[in-house]
Structure formats: C-alpha cells, structure tokens
TORNUSE-377061 format. One line per field, with one value per residue (C-alpha): x, y, z; residue in one letter. Coordinates in steps of 0.2 Angstrom, whole numbers, plus 5000, padded with zeros to 4 digits. Last residue first. Example, Ala and Ser with C-alpha at 12.3 -4.5 7.8 and 13.67 -1.06 7.14 Angstrom:
xx: [5068,5062]
yy: [4995,4978]
zz: [5036,5039]
kolvo: [s,a]
END
This chain:
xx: [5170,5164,5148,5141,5134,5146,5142,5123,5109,5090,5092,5099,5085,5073,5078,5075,5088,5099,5110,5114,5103,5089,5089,5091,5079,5066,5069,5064,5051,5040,5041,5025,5026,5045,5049,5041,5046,5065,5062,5052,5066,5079,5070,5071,5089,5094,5097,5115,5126,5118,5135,5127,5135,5132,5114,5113,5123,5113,5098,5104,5105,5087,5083,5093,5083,5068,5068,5074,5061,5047,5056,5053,5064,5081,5094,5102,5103,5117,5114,5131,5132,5149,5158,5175,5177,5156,5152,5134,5128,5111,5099,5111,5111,5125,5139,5133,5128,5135,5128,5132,5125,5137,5130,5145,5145,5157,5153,5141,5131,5129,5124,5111,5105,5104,5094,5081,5077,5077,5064]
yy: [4918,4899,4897,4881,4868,4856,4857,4853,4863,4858,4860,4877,4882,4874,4886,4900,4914,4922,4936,4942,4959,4953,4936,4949,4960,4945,4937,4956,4961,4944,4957,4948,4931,4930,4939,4928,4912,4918,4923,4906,4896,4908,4903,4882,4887,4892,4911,4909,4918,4935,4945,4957,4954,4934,4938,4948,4931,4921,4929,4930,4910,4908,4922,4909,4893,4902,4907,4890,4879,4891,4887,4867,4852,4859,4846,4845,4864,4866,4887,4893,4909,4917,4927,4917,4914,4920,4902,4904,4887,4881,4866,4855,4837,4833,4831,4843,4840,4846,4857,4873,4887,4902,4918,4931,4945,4959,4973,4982,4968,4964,4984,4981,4965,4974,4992,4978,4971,4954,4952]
zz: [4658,4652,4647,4657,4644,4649,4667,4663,4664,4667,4686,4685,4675,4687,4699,4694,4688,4700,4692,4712,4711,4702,4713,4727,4723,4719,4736,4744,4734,4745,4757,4769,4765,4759,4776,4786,4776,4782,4799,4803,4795,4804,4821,4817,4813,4829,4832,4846,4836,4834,4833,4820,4806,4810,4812,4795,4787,4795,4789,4769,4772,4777,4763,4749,4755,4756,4737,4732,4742,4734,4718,4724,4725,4733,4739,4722,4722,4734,4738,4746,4754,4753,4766,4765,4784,4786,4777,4775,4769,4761,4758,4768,4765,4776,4762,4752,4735,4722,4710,4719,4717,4723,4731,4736,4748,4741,4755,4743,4739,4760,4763,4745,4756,4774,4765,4756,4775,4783,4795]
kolvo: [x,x,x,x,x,x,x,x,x,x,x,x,x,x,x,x,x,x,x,x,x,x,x,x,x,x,x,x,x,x,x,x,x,x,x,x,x,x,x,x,x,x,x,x,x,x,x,x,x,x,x,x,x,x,x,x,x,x,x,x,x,x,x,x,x,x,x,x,x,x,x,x,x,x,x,x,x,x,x,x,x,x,x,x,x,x,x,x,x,x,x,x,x,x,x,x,x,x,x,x,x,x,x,x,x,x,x,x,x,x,x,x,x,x,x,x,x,x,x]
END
C-alpha cells in the first residue's frame, strides 16, 4: 500500500498533480507521465469524489512502482492497490490533497476557465 513517507519523498522530489479539464483522448481517469514526472487527473472522466480520490492514489502507485522499476503491475492490480489503501489509510488521499492544494472535485467541476485566478 502506498505510504505517507513515499508521497512526502515524491513532494520533495518536485512531482507535479495537474487537473486537467480536457478530456483525454482515450478516456483515461488519470496519467502518470514519468518523462515529465507529473500525474495528470482529466476530471471530465471522473463522476464521483470517491472516483477522484482513487483516481489520484492509482496514479500516486505508478509513480512508486515506476521509482521502483515495477513495470510490469497491470492496472487491474494498481485499482486493487489504490482502493486498498483508501479503505484502510484513508489519511493518506487527504494528505495529499492537503499537500498538493487539491480541493474536491465538484469544485473543479463548477469552474470555468474564465473564472481561473491567474498567478
């Protein structure tokens, strides 16, 4: 299971969380895109916060997998993984929304790109 100490390592190391508002092209829920170490969440495709938390520890595994050369971990295995840990550290999706600025879901689905503040 994914673990508190892996996620402050990933912060540390400048991994990035980016919500996208387009969708992906396959319909993916989420990405982990080790060349640019960035875990993409494509919220058209999520319709649940439950769907939205699992979403962003499914992608969190890869990433762990990826650091560790576990290449082979389908994703039917990293599903399991990921509703696993949300079952029995359910501390750990919340630490990494708190960590990553990550509000819920719904908010991100009421906003437009207009009303984005820009840095």
């Amino acid at each position: 299971m994914l673990t508190k100490k892996e996620v402050i390592q990933f912060y540390q190391d400048g991994l990035e969380v980016k919500l996208r508002r387009k969708r992906h092209p396959e319909k993916l829920k989420g990405d982990y895109d080790p060349s640019h170490f960035e875990i993409s969440v494509f919220l058209p495709e999520l319709v649940s916060e439950f769907e939205f938390g699992v979403t962003l520890l499914h992608e969190f595994i890869h990433a762990r997998d990826e650091r560790k050369g576990v290449l082979d971990k389908n994703d039917e295995k990293v599903e399991v993984e990921a509703h696993a840990t949300n079952d029995k550290r359910p501390h750990i999706l919340e630490f990494i929304k708190d960590l990553y600025h990550i509000g819920k879901l719904k908010d991100y689905k009421k906003r437009t790109v207009s009303g984005r503040k820009k840095a």
